[in-house]
C-alpha positions in Angstrom: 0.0 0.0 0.0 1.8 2.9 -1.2 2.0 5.8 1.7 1.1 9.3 -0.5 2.5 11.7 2.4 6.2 9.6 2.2 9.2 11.5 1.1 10.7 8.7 -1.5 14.9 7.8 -0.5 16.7 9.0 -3.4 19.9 10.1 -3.0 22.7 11.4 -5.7 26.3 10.3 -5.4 28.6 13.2 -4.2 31.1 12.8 -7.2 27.6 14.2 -8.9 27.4 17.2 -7.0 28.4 20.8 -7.3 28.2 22.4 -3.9 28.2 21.5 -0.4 24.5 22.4 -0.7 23.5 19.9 -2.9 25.7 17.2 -0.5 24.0 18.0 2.3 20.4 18.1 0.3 21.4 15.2 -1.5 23.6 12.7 0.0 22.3 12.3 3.5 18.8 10.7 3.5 19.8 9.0 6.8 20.9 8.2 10.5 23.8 11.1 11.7 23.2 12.6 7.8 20.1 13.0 8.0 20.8 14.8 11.3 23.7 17.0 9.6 20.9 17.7 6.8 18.3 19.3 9.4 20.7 21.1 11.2 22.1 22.3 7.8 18.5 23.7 6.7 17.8 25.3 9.8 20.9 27.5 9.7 20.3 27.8 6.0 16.7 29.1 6.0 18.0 31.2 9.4 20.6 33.1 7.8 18.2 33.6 4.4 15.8 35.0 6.7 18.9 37.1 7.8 18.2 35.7 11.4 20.6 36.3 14.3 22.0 33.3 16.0 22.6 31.9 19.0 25.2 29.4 19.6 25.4 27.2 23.0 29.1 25.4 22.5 31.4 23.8 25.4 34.9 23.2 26.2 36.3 20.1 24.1 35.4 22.7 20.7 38.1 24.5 21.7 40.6 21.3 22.8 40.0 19.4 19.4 40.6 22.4 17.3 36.8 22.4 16.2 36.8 26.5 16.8 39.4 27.0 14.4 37.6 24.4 11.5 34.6 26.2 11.9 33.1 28.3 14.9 35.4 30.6 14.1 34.8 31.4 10.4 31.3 31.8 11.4 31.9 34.3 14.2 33.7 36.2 11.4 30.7 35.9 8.7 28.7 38.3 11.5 25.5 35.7 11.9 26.2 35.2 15.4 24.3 37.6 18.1 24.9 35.6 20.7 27.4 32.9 22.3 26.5 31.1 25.6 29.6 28.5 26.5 31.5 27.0 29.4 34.2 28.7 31.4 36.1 25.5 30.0 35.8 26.8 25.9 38.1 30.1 27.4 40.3 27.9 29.6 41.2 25.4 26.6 41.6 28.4 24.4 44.3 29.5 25.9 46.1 26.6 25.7 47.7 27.1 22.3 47.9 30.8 23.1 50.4 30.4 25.5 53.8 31.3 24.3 56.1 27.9 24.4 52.9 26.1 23.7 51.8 27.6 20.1 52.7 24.6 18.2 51.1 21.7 18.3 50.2 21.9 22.1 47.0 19.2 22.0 47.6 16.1 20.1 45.3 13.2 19.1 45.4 10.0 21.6 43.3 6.9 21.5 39.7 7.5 23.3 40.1 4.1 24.9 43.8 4.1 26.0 45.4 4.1 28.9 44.5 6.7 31.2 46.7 5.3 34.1 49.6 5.7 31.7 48.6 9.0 30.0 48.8 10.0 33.6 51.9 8.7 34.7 53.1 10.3 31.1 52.0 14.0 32.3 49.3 13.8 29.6 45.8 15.4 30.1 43.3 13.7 28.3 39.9 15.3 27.2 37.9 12.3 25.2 40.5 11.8 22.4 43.0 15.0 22.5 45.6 15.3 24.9 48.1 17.7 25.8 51.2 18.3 28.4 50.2 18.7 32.2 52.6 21.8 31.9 49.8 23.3 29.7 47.5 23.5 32.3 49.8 24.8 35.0 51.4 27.4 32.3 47.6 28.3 31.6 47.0 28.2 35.4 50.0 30.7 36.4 48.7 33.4 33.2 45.2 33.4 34.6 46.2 33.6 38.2 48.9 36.8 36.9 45.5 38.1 35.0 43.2 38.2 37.8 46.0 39.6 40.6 46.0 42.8 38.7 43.8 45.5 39.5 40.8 45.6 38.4 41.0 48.9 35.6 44.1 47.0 34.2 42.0 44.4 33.0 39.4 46.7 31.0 40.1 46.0 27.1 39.1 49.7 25.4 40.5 51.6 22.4 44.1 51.5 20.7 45.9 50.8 23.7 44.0 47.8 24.6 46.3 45.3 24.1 48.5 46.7 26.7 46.1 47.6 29.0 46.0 44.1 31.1 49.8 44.7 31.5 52.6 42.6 30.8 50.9 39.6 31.5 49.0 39.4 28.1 52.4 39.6 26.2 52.6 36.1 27.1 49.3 35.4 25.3 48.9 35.1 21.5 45.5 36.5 19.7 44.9 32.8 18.1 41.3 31.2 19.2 38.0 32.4 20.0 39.2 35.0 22.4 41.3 36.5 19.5 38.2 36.4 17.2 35.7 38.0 19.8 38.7 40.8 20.7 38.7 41.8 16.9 35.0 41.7 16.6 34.6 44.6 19.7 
């Protein structure tokens, strides 16, 4: 009995299509692609209405590198009224901001490994990226030097901003969200 109200599977193969667009409206009928496919026509009939919106993200964006694949370029298109996070997305942005960890502070390690090891190592895990314990305490010892200043040196405002924190925020390079959300203001 045929069932009139059915949207028929039909899919195209992706060596067919043109644009990301047609991939995502044509090449994911199902399971986590048919997922991927609503959230990508919600944000595309959101920003055609020319819709502001609002993103809720949380800390491991910012380990695994996921802020600089993609949050960040779409901060930057200007879509984006409105951010609510964890305290953890700024902590772990820091981490390749520090100077002596800008390259390639978090690594990949295996989801199911050994977290007895990894410890014994000096290897904070988060899921499946890890990264030197000394990252934390360098992070640790930058915020602590932050906060201990008074409280006018930490107001951000006009050309001079960047020094206005002190000498602290010379150890700090303008490289993840915090650097994106600085330019923005």
């Amino acid at each position: 009995m045929p069932h009139h109200n059915q949207k028929p599977v039909r899919v195209r193969r992706v060596d067919e299509c043109r644009s990301v667009h047609e991939i995502f409206e044509h090449c994911l009928p199902a399971f986590g692609g048919a997922i991927l496919r609503r959230v990508y026509s919600i944000l595309d009939r959101a920003i055609g209405a020319v819709c502001p919106l609002t993103l809720a993200i949380s800390g491991p964006i910012t380990v695994s590198g996921q802020h600089q694949a993609w949050l960040i370029p779409l901060l930057e298109t200007g879509w984006v009224a409105y951010i609510s996070t964890t305290d953890a997305v700024c902590y772990h942005d820091g981490h390749r901001s520090l100077r002596g960890h800008t390259k390639d502070a978090i690594y990949e390690v295996p989801i199911y490994g050994d977290d007895k090891q990894l410890r014994e190592d000096g290897v904070i895990r988060v899921t499946d990226m890890g990264f030197d314990e000394q990252v934390l305490l360098d992070q640790d010892k930058f915020i602590a030097a932050m906060l201990s200043r008074p409280a006018g040196a930490l107001l951000w405002r006009g050309r001079k901003a960047p020094r206005a924190p002190g000498r602290a925020a010379l150890n700090m390079q303008p490289f993840g969200d915090s650097g994106v959300c600085r330019r923005a203001f």
